[in-house]
N, C-alpha and C positions, 0 to 999 in steps of 0.2 A: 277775351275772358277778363272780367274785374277783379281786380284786388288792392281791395282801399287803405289794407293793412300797413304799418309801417318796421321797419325792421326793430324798432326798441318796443313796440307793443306786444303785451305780456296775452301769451294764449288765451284768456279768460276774456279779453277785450275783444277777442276777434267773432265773426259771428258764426252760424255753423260750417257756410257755406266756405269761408275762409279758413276755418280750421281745417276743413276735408283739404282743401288745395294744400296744403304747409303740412299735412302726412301723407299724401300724396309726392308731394316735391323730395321728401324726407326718402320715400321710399326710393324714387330714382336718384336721387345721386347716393344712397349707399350702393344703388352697383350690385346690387344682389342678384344670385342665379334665378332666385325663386321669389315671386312680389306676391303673397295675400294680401287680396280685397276685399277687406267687406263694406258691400253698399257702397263703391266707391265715388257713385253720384247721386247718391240720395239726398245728398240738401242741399246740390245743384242746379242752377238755372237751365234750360234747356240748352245751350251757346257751351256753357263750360261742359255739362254733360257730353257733348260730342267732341269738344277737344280734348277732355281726359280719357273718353273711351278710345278716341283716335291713338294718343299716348300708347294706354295701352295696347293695342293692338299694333304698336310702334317698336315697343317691345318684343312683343313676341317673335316681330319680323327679325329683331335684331339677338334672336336666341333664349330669349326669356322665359322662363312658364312663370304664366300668369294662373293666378290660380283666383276666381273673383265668385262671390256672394250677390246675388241679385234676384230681387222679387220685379223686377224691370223686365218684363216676357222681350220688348221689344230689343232692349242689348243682349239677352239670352241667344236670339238668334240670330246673332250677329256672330257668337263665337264657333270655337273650332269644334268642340264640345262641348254637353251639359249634362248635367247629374242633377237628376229631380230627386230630390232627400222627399222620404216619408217616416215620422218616426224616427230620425235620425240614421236611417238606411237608404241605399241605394235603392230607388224604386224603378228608376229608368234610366237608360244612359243613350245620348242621342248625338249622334256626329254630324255638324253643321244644319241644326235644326233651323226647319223655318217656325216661324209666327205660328202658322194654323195648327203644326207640329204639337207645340205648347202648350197651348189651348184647347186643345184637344184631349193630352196628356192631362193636365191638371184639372178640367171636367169631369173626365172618368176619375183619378183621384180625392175629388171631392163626392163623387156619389158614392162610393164604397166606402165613405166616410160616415156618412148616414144611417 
């Protein structure tokens, strides 16, 4: 995983992809019971994307709830659960969903959108 940053480089210099890692890092060494994420790979290269999702789910093993935000279908199904928000409500809730799961889910929720 890159990171070209240096440790006297002021946050505004970093790029986005570097900034997500340094609140990412921030959030595991505070050690917290509970990590919100949001979009925590979203201005990720595909390489860091799988070592920060691996992290995460590094966590979890290790007692953590992870609580994460993702328009990503494909780390969607990768977790232990998933909460499809519609409206800002609970539309579906799905325990270790796969891919087709999602897709499927968020099909029908865009046609009753219409």
């Amino acid at each position: 995983m890159k990171f070209n940053a240096g440790l006297n480089d002021f946050v505004g210099t970093l790029s986005g992809g570097e900034q997500q890692k340094v609140a990412i890092a921030r959030a595991v060494i505070a050690d917290s019971d509970i990590i919100f994420a949001d979009e925590p790979t979203g201005a990720l290269d595909s390489v860091s994307r799988e070592v920060i999702f691996e992290l995460l789910r590094e966590l979890v093993g290790a007692g953590k709830c992870v609580i994460m935000v993702t328009h990503d279908i494909e780390l969607a199904s990768k977790t232990d659960r998933a909460l499809i928000l519609k409206d800002g409500k609970i539309f579906k809730e799905l325990h270790r969903p796969s891919g087709e799961e999602l897709y499927k889910i968020l099909e029908v929720q865009s046609t009753t959108e219409e």
